[in-house]
Every structure is written in structure tokens, then in C-alpha cells.
N, CA and C of each residue as an Amber inpcrd file, in Angstrom:
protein
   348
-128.1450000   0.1910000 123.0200000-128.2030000  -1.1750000 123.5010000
-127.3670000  -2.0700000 122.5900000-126.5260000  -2.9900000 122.9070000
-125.7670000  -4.0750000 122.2140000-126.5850000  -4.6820000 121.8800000
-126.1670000  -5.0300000 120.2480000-126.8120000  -5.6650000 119.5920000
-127.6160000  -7.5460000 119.9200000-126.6700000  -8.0640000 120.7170000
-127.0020000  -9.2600000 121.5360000-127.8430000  -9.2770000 122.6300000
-128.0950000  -7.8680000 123.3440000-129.7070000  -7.1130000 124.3710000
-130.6120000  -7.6790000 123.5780000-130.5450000  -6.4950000 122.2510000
-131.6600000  -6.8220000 121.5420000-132.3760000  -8.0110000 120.6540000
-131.5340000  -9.0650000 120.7430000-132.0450000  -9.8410000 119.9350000
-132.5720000 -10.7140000 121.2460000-132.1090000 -10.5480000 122.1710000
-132.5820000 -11.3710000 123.7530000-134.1020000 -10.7350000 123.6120000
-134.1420000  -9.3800000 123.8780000-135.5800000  -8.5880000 124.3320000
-136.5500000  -9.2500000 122.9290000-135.9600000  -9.4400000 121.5060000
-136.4800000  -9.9070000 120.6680000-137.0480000 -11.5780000 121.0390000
-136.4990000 -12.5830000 121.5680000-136.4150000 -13.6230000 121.8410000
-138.0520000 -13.4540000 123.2570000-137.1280000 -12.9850000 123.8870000
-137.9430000 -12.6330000 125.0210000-139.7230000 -12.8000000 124.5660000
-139.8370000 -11.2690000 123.6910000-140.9380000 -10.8790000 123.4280000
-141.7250000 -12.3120000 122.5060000-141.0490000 -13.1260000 121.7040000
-141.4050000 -14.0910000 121.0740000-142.3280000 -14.7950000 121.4100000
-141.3380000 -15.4590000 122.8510000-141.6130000 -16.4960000 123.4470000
-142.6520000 -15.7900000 125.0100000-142.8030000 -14.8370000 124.7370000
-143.3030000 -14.3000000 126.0580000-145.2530000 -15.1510000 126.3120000
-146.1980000 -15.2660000 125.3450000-146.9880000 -16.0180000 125.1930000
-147.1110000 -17.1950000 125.3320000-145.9330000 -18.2150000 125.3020000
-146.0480000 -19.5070000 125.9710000-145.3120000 -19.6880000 127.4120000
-144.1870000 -19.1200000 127.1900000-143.3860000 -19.2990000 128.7660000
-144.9760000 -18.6410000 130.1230000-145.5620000 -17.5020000 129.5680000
-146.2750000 -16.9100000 130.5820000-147.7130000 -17.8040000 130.9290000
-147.7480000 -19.2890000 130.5020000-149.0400000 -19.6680000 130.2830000
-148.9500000 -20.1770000 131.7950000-150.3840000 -20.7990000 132.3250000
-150.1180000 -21.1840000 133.6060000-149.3770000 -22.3360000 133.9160000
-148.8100000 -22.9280000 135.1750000-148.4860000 -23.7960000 135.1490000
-146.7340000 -24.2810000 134.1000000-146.6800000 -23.5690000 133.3480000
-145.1530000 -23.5460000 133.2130000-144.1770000 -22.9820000 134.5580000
-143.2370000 -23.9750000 134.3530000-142.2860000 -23.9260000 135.6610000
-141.0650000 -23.6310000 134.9870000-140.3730000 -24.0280000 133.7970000
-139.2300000 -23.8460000 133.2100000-139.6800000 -23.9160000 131.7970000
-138.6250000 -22.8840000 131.6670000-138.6850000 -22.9210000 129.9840000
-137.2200000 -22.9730000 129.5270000-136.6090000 -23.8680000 128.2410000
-135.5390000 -23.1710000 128.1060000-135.3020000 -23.1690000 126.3460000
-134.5580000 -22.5120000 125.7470000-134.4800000 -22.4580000 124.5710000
-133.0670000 -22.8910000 123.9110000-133.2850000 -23.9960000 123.6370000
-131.7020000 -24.0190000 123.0930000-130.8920000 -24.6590000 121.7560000
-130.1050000 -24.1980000 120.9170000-129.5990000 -23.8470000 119.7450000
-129.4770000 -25.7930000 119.8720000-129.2160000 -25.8000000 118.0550000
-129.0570000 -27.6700000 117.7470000-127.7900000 -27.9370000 118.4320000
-127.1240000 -27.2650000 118.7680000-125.7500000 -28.1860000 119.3260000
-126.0270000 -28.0030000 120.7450000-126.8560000 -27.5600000 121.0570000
-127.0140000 -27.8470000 122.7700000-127.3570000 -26.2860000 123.8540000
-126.5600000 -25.5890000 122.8790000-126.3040000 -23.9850000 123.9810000
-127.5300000 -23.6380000 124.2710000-127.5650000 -22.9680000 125.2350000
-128.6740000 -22.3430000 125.7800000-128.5810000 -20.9030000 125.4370000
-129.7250000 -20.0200000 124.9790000-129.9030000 -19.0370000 124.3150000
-131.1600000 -18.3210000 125.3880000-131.8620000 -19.2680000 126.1950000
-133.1750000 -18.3880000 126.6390000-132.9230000 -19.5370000 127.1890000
-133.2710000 -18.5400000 128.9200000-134.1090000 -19.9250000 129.9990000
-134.9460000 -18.8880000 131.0450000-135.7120000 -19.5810000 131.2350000
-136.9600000 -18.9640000 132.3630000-137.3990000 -20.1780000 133.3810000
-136.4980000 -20.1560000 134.8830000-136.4170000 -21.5970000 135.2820000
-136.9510000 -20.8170000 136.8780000-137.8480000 -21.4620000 137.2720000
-137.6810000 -21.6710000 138.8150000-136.7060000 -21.6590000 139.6270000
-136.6140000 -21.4530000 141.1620000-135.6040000 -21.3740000 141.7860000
-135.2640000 -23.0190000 141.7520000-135.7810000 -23.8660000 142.1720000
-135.1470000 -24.9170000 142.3370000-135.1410000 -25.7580000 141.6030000
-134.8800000 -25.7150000 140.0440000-134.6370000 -26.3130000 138.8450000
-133.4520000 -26.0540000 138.3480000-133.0310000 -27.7990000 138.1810000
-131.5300000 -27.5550000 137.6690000-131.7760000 -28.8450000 136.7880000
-131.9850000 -29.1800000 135.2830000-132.0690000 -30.1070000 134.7150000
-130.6810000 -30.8890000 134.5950000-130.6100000 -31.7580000 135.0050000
-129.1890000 -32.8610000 134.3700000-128.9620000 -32.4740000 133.0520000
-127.5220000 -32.6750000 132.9430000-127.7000000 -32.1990000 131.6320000
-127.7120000 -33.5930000 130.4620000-127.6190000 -34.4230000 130.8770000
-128.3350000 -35.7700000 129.9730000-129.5450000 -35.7460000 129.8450000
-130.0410000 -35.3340000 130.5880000-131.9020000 -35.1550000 130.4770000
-131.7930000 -34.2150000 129.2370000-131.1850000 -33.4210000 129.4470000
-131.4560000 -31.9040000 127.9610000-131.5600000 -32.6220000 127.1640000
-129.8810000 -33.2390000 127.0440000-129.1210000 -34.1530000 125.6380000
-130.5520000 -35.1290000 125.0590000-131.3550000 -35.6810000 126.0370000
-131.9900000 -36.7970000 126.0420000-133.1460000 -35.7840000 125.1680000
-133.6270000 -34.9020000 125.4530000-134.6090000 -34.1010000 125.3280000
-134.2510000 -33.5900000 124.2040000-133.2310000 -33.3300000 123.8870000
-132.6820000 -32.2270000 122.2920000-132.8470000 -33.5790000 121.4730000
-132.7020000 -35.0220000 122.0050000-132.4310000 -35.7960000 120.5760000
-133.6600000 -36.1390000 120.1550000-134.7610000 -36.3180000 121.3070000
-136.2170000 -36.4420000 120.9240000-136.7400000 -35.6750000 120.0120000
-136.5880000 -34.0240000 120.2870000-136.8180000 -33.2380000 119.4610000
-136.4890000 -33.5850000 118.2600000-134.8910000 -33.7280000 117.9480000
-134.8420000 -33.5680000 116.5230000-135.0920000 -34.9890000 115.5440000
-135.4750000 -35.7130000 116.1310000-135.9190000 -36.7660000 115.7000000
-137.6590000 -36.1520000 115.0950000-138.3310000 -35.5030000 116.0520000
-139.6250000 -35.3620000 115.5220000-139.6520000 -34.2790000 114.4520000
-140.6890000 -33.4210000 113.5210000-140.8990000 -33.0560000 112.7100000
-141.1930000 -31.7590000 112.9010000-140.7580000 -30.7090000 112.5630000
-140.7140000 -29.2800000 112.6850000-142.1920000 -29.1360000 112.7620000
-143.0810000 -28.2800000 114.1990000-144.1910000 -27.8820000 114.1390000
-144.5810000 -28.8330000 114.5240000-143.9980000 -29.9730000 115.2380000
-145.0420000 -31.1430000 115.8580000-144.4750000 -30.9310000 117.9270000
-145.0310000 -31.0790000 118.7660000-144.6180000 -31.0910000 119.8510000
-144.3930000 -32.2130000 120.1600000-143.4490000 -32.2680000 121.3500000
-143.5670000 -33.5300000 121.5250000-143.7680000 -33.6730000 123.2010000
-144.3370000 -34.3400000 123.5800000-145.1220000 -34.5260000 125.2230000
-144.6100000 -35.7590000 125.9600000-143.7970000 -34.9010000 126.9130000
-143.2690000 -36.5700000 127.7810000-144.5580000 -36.2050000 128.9590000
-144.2920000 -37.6720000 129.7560000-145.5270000 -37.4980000 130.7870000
-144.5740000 -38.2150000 132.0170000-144.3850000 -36.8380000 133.0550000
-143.1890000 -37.4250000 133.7420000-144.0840000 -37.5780000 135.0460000
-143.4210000 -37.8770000 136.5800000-144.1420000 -38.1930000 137.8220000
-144.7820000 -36.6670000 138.2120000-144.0900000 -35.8290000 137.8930000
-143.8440000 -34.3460000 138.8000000-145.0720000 -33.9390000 137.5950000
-145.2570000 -33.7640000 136.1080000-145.4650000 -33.2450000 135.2130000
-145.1330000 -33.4310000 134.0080000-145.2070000 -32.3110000 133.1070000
-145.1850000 -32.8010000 131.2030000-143.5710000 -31.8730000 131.2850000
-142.8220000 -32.8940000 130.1820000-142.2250000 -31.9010000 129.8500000
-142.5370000 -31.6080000 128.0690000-142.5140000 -30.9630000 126.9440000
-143.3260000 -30.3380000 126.2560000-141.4440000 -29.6610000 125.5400000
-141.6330000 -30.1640000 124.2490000-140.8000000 -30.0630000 123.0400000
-140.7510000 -29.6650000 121.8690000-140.9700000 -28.2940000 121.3760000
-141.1830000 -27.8000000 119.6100000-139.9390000 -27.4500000 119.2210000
-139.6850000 -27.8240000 118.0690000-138.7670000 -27.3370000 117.1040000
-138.9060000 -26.2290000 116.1960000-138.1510000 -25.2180000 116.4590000
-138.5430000 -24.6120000 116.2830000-137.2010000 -23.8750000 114.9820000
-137.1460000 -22.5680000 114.4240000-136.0770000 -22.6170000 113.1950000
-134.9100000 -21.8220000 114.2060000-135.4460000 -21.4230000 115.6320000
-134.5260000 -20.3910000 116.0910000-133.3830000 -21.5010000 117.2110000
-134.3530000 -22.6300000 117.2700000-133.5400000 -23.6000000 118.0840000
-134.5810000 -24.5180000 118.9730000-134.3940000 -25.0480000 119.7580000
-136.0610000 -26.1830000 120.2120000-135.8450000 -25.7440000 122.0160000
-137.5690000 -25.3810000 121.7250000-138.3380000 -24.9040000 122.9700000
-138.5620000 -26.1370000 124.0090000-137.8290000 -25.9830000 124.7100000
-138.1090000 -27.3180000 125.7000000-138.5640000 -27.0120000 127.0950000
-140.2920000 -27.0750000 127.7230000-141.3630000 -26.1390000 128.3960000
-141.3170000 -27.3760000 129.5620000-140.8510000 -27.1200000 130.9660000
-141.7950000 -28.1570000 131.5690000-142.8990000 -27.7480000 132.5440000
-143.8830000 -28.3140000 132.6570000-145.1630000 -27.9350000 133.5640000
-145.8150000 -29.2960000 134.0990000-146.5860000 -28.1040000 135.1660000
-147.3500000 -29.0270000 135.9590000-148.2250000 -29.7770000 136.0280000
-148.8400000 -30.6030000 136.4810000-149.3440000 -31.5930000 136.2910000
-150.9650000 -30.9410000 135.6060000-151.0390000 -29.6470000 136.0870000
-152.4990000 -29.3950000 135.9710000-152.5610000 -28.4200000 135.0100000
-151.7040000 -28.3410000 134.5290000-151.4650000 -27.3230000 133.0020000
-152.3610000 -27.5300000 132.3540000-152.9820000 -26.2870000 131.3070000
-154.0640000 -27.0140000 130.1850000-153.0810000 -27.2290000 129.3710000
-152.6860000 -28.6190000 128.9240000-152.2360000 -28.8960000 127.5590000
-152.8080000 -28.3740000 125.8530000-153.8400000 -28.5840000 125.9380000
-154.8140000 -27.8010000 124.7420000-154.4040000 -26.2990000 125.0200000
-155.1700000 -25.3430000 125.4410000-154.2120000 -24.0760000 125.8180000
-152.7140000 -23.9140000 125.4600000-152.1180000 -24.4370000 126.5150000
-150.3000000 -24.6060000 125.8090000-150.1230000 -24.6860000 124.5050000
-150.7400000 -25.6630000 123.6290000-150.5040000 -26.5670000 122.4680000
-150.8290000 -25.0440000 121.4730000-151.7480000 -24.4370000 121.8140000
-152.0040000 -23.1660000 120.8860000-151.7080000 -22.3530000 120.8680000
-150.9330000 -21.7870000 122.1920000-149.5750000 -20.9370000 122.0280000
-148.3210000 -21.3790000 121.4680000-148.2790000 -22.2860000 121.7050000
-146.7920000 -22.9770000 120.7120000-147.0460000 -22.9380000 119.2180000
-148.4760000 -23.1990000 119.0600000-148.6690000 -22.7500000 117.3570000
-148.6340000 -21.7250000 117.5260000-148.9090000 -20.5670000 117.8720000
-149.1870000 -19.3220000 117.7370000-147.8460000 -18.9340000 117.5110000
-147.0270000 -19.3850000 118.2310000-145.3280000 -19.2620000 118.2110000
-144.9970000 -19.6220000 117.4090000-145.0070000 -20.4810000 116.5060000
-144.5900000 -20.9650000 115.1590000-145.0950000 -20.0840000 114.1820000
-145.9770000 -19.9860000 114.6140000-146.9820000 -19.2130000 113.2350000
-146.1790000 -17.6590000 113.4300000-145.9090000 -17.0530000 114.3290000
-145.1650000 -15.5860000 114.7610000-143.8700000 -15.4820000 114.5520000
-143.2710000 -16.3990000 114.7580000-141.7210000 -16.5070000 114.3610000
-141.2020000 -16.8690000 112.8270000-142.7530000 -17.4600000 111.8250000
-142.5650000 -17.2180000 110.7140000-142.5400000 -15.8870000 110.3000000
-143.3200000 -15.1280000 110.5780000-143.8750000 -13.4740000 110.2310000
-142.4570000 -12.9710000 109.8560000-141.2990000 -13.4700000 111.2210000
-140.2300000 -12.4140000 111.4290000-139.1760000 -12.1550000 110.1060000
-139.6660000 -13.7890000 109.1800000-138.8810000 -13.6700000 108.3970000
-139.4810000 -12.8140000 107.2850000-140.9620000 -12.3410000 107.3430000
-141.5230000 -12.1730000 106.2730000-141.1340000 -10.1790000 106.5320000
């Protein structure tokens, strides 16, 4: 397997505990300058890409290990920073937020391990 498979199936497996929670509709993962590295999107999701831009600057404005929670008409969209690049989750209106919120720690807390 090419070495860029595996660090995907690595990525994958990471993030596989929050993308799979209920009520997530898109997930996407993407590096500080913008690229996209991981996405897990619905068929009929196509984010603007000023919305991202808008969404990456929120992030890095907030504090590594803090989320950050917009509260949109449709649903949340849901923001961690993370060291591999910032998790940007959106869901539905009826998502458990508490639930979510402890897989995203759990994700922080797991993606430290990798370095250990």
C-alpha cells in the first residue's frame, strides 16, 4: 500500500468515533492553509468555500482543545483544533451535543497517544 493509503486509513481510523456519531452529516478535515485532507460529506453538501475560510479563521482564533459551536437554521456546525489540522463536523439539529463534545475529547486525547 502507498504510503499516503496509509496514513488516510490512519486518519480514517482516528476520526472514525466522531464522524460515526449520530446525526453528523459532514465532516471535513482540513490542514492550516485550507487543504482538505479528510471529508465524509453527504450527497448534497457542497460548503461555499468562504464559509470554510470563515470557519478555518474561527477555529484558529480559538484555543487548541476548545470546540467551537455555531448554531445555524439547518443545525450546529462544530470546530476543534486539532495538531493534525481543524475538524470542522456539521450536524443536525437533534444531535446530542454532550455525546459529540466527548468524542472530540476522546479524539484529542487519542491523537496525543500517536505521538507517544
Amino acid at each position: 500500500m502507498h504510503p499516503s493509503g496509509q496514513v488516510f486509513l490512519m486518519i480514517e481510523r482516528l476520526l472514525e468515533g466522531v464522524v460515526s456519531q449520530r446525526g453528523i452529516t459532514d465532516a471535513w478535515l482540513v490542514e492550516k492553509d485550507g487543504f482538505v485532507i479528510y471529508s465524509k460529506e453527504s450527497p448534497n453538501s457542497q460548503p461555499a468555500n468562504q464559509a470554510v475560510q470563515d470557519w478555518l479563521s474561527l477555529a484558529h482564533n480559538a484555543s487548541d482543545a476548545q470546540t467551537v459551536t455555531l448554531v445555524q437554521e439547518q443545525g450546529f456546525v462544530l470546530l476543534r483544533t486539532l495538531r493534525i489540522g481543524v475538524l470542522i463536523l456539521k450536524a443536525q439539529r437533534a444531535t446530542n451535543l454532550g455525546a459529540l463534545r466527548l468524542a472530540l475529547d476522546k479524539l484529542s486525547e487519542d491523537e496525543g497517544k500517536m505521538d507517544a
